[in-house]
NUDOBA-121899 format. One line per field, with one value per atom (N, C-alpha, C): atom name; residue number from 1; z, y, x. Coordinates in pm, 1 decimal. Example, Ala and Ser with C-alpha at 12.3 -4.5 7.8 and 13.67 -1.06 7.14 Angstrom:
<recs>
at	(N CA C N CA C) .
i	(1 1 1 2 2 2) .
z	(780.0 780.0 780.0 708.0 714.0 787.0) .
y	(-569.0 -450.0 -330.0 -225.0 -106.0 3.0) .
x	(1319.0 1230.0 1320.0 1285.0 1367.0 1290.0) .
</recs>
This chain:
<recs>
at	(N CA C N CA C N CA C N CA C N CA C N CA C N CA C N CA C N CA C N CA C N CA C N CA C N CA C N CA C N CA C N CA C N CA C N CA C N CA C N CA C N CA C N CA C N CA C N CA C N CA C N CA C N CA C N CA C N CA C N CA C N CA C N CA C N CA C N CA C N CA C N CA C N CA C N CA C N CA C N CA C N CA C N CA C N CA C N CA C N CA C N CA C N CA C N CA C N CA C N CA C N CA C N CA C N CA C N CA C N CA C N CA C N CA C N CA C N CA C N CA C N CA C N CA C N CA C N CA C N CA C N CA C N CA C N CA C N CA C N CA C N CA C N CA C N CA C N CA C N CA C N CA C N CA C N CA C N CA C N CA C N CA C N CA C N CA C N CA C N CA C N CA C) .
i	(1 1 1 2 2 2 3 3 3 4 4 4 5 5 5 6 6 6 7 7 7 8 8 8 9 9 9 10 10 10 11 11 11 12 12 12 13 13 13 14 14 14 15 15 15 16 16 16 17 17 17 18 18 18 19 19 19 20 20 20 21 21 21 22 22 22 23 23 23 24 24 24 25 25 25 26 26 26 27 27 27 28 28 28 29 29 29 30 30 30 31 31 31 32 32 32 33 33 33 34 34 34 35 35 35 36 36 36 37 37 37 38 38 38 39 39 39 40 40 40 41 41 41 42 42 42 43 43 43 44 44 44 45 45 45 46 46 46 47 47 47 48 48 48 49 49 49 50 50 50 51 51 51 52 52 52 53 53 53 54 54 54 55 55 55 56 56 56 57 57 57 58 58 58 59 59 59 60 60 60 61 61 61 62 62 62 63 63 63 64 64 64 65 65 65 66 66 66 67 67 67 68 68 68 69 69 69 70 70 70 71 71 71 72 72 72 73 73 73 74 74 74 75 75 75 76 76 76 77 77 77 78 78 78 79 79 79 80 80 80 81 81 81 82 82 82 83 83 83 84 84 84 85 85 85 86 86 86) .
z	(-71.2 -3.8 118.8 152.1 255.2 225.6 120.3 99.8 35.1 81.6 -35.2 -181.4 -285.2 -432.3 -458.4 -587.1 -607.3 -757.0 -840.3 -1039.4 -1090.3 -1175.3 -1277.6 -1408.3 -1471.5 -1594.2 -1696.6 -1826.0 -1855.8 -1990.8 -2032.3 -2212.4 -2219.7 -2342.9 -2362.3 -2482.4 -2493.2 -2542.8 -2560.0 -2662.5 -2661.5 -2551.9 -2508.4 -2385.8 -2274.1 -2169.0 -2080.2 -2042.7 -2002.7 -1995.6 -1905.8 -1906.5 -1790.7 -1746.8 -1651.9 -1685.7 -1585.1 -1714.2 -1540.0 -1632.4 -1507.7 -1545.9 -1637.9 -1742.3 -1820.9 -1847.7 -1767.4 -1739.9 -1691.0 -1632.3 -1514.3 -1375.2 -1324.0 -1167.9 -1082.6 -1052.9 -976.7 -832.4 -749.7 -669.1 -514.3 -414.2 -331.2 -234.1 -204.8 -216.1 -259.8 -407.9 -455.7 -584.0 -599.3 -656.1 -782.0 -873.8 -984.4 -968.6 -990.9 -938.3 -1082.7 -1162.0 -1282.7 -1316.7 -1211.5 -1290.0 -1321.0 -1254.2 -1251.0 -1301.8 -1318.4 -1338.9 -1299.4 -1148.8 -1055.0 -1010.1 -968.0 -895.9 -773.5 -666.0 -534.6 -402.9 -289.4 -189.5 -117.5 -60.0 25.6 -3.7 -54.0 -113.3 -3.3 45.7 147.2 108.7 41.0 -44.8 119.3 58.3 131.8 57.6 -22.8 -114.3 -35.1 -86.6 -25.7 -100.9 -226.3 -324.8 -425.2 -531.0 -609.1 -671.8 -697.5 -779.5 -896.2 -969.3 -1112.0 -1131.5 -1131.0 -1113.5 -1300.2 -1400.6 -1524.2 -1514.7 -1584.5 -1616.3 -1759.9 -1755.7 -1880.1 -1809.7 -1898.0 -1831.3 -1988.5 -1975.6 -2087.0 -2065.3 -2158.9 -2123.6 -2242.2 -2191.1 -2255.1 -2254.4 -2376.2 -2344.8 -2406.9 -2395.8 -2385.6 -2502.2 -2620.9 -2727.2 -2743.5 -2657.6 -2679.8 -2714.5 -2745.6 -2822.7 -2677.1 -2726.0 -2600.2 -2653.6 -2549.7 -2586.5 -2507.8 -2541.3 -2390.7 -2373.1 -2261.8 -2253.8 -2146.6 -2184.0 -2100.7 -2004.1 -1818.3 -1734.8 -1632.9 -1587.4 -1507.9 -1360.7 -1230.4 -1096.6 -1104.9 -994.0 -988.7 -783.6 -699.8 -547.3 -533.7 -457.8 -394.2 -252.0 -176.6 -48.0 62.3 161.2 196.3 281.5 333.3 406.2 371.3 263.0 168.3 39.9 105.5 36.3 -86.1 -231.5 -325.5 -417.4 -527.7 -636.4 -786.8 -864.6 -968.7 -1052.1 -1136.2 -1264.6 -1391.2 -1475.8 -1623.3 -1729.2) .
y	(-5084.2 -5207.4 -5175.4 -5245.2 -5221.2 -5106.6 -5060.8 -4950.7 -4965.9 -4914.6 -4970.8 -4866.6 -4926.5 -4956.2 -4963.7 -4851.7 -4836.5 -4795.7 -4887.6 -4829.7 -4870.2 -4902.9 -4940.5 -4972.7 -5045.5 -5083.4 -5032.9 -5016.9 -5055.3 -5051.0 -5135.4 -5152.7 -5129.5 -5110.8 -5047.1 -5155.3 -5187.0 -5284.6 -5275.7 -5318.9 -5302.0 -5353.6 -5506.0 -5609.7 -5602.7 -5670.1 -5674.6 -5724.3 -5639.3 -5705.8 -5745.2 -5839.8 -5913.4 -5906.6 -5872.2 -5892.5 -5997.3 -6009.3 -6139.5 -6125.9 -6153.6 -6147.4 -6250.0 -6255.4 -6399.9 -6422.6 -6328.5 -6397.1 -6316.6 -6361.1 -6268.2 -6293.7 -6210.0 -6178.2 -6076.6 -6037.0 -5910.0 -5888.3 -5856.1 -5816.4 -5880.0 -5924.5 -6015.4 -5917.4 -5969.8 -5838.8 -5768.2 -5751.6 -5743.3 -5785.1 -5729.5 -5841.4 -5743.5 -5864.4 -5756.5 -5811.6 -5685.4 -5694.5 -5728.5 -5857.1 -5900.6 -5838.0 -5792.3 -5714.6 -5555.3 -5518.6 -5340.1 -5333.1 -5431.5 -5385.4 -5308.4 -5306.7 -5229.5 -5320.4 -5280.4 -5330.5 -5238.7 -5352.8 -5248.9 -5392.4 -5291.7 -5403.2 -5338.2 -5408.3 -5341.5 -5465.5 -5351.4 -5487.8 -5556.3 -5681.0 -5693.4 -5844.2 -5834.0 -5921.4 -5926.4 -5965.3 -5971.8 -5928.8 -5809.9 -5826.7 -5691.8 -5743.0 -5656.2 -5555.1 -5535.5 -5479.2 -5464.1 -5302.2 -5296.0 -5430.6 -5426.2 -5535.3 -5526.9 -5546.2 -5546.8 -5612.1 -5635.6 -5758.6 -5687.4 -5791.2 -5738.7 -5867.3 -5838.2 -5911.7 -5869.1 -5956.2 -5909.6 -5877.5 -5781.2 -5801.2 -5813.6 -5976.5 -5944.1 -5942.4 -5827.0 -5775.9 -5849.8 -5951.8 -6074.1 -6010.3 -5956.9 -5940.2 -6048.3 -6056.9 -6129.8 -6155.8 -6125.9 -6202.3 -6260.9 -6314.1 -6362.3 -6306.4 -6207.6 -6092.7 -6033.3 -6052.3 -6035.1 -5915.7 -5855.0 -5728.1 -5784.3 -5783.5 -5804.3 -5650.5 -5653.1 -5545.2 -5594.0 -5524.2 -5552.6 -5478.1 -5464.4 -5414.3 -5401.9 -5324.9 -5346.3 -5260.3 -5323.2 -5251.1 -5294.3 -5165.9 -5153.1 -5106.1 -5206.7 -5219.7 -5157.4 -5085.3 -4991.3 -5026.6 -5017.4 -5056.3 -4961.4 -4931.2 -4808.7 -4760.2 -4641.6 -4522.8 -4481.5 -4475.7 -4384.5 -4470.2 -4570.8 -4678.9 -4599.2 -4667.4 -4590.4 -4712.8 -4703.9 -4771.7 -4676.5 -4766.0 -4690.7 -4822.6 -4750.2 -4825.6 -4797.8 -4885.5 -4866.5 -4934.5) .
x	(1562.6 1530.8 1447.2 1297.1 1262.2 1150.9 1199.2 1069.6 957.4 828.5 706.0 733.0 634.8 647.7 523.4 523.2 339.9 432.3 317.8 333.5 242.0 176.8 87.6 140.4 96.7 93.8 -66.8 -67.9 -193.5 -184.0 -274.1 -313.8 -437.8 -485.2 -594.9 -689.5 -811.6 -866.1 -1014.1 -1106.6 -1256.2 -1307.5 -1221.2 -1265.2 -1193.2 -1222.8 -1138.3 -975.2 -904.6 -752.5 -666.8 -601.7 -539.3 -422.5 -347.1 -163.0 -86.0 10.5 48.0 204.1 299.0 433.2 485.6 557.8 538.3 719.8 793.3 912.4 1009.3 1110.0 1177.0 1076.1 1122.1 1018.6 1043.2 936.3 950.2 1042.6 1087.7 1143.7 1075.9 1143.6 1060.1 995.7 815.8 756.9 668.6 659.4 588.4 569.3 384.1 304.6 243.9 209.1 115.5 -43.7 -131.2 -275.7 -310.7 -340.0 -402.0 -486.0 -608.0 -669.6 -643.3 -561.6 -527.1 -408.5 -321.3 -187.0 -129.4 -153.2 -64.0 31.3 175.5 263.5 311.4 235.8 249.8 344.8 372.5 435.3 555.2 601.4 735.9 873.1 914.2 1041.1 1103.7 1138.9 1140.7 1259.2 1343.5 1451.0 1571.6 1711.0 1799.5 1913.6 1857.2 2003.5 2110.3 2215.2 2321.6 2367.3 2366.1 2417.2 2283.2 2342.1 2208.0 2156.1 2026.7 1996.0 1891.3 1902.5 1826.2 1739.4 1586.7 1498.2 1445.3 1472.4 1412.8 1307.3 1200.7 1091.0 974.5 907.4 796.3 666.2 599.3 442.0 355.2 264.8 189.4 78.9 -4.6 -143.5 -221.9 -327.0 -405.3 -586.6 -637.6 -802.2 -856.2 -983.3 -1121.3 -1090.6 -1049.9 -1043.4 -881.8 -824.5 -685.1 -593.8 -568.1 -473.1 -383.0 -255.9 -139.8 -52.6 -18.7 113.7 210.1 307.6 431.4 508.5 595.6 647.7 777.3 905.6 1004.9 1038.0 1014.9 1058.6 1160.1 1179.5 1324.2 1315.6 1328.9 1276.0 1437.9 1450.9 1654.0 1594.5 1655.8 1673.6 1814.1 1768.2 1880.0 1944.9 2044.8 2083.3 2118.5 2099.6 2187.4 2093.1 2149.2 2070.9 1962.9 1938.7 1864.1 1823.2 1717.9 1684.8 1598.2 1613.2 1542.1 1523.2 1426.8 1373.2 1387.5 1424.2 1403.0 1300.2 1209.3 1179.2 1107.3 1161.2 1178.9 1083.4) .
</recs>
């Protein structure tokens, strides 16, 4: 909690590709970059206890064609603030 958060996502495509979260939500904080599919930010929530933020990311190119994918950022509390993700 409190700590910044840097990951990426990426799909691969002849055209260009897009990502945007299409359910769940990310952790308060941070954001996904549509066009890079990076997820960067400083978690900056109120939670007291671990917390589990699961979500989707689906990657949409120039010809309409979607992948989804299921993720999971795990907020840590404590001294020794940490992130995990999946």
């Amino acid at each position: 909690q409190g700590a910044s958060f840097s990951a990426t996502v990426s799909a691969t495509s002849d055209s260009t590709v897009s990502y945007s979260v299409t359910s769940g939500s990310l952790p308060t904080g941070l954001s996904l970059n549509s066009s890079t599919g990076a997820i960067t930010g400083t978690e900056s929530g109120s939670d007291t206890a671990e917390t589990v933020y699961n979500f989707t990311i689906t990657a949409t190119d120039a010809e309409s064609q979607t992948a989804d994918r299921a993720f999971s950022i795990t907020v840590t509390t404590g001294i020794n603030n940490g992130g995990q993700f999946n």
